[in-house]
VEXTI-960220 format. One record per residue: z, y, x negated of N, C-alpha, C in turn; residue in one letter. Coordinates in steps of 0.2 Angstrom, whole numbers, padded with zeros to 4 digits, always signed. Example, Ala and Ser with C-alpha at 12.3 -4.5 7.8 and 13.67 -1.06 7.14 Angstrom:
2
+0039-0028-0066+0039-0022-0062+0039-0016-0066a/+0035-0011-0064+0036-0005-0068+0039+0000-0064s/
END
This chain:
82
-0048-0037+0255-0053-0032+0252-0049-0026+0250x/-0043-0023+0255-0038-0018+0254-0036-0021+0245x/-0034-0027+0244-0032-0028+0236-0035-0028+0234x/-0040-0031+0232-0046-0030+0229-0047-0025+0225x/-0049-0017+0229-0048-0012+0226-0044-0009+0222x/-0038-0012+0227-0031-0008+0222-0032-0012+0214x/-0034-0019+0215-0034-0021+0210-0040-0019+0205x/-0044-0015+0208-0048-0013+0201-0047-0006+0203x/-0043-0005+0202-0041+0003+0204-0035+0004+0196x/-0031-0002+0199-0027-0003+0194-0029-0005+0187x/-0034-0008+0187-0035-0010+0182-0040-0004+0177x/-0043-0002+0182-0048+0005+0178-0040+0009+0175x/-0036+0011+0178-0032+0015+0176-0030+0011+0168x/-0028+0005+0168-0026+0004+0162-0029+0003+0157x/-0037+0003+0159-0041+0004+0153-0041+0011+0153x/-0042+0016+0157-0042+0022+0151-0036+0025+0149x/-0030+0020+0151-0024+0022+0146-0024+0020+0141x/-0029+0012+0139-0027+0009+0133-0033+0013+0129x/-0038+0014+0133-0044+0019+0128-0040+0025+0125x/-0038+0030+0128-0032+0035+0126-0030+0033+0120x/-0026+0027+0123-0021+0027+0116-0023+0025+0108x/-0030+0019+0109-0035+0020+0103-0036+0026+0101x/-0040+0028+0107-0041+0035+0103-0036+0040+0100x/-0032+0040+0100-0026+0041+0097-0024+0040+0093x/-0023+0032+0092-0023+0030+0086-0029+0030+0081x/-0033+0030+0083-0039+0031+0078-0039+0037+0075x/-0038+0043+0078-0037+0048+0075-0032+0049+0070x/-0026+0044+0071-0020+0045+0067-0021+0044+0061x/-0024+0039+0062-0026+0032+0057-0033+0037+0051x/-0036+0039+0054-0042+0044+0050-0040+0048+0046x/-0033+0053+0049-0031+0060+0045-0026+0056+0043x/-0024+0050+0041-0020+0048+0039-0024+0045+0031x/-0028+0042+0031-0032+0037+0026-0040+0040+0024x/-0041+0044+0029-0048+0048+0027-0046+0052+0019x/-0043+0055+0017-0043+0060+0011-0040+0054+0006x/-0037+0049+0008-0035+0044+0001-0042+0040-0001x/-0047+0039+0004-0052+0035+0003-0057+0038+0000x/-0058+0046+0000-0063+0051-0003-0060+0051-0009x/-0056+0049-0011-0052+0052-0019-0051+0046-0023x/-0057+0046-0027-0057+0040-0033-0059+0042-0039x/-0055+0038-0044-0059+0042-0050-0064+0036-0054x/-0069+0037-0059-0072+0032-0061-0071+0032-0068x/-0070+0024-0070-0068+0024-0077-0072+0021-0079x/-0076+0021-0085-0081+0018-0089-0076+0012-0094x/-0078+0009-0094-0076+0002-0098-0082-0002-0103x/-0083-0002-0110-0085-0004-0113-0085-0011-0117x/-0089-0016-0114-0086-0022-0118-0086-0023-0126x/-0081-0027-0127-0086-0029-0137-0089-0036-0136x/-0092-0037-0141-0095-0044-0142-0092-0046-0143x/-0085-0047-0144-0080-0053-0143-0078-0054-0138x/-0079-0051-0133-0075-0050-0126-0080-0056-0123x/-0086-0056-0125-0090-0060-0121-0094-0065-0120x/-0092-0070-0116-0090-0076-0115-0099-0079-0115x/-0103-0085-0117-0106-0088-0113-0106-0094-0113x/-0106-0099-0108-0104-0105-0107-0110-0109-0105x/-0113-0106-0102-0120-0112-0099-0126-0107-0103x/-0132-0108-0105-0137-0106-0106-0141-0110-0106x/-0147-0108-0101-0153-0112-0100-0160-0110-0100x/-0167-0115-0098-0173-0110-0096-0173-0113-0093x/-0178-0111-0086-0178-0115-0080-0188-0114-0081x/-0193-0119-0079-0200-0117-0079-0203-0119-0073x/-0207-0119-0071-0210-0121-0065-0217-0121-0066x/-0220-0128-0070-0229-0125-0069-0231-0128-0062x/-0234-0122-0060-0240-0120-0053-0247-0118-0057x/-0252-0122-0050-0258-0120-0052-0262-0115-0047x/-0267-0110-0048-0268-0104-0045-0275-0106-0040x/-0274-0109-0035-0281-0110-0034-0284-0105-0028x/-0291-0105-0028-0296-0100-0026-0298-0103-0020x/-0299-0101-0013-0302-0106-0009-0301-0100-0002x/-0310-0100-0001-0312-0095+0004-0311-0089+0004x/-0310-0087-0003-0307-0080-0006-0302-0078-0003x/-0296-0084-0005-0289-0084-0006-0288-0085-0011x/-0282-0085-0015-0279-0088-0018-0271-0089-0016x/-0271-0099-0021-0263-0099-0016-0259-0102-0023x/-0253-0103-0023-0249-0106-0027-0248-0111-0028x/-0249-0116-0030-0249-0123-0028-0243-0128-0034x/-0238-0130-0032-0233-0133-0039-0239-0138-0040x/-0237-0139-0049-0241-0143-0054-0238-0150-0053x/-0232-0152-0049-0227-0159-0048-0224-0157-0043x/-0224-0162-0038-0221-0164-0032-0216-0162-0030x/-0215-0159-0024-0206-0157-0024-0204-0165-0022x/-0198-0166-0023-0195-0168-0023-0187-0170-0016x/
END
């Protein structure tokens, strides 16, 4: 039992050693990288119609019929899924 305790005696201590030391390093870590993260600049880029590419172009259709029922209405596909 006497070990037991020591051994969660022991072990509380080095979790609030290792908690410390995060925090620590967290802190380090924030005034280290916090001011490079806030500091961006924004550049607009305009494309030309040569720049741009298309490769696939489609229509995709879906006929559905609207039906009325108990003063609902639902969407019903026009052809079976599949």
């Amino acid at each position: 039992m006497q070990e037991s305790q020591e051994t969660i005696a022991r072990l509380s201590n080095e979790l609030e050693s290792l908690e410390r030391e995060r925090d620590s390093l967290e802190s380090e870590i924030n005034k280290r990288w916090g001011s490079i993260v806030s500091e961006f600049d924004e550049v607009a880029i305009k494309p030309k119609k040569t720049d741009v590419y298309v490769n696939i172009f489609g229509v995709a259709w879906m006929p559905y019929y609207i039906v009325q029922a108990g003063g609902e209405s639902f969407e019903l596909p026009a052809f079976g899924a599949e």
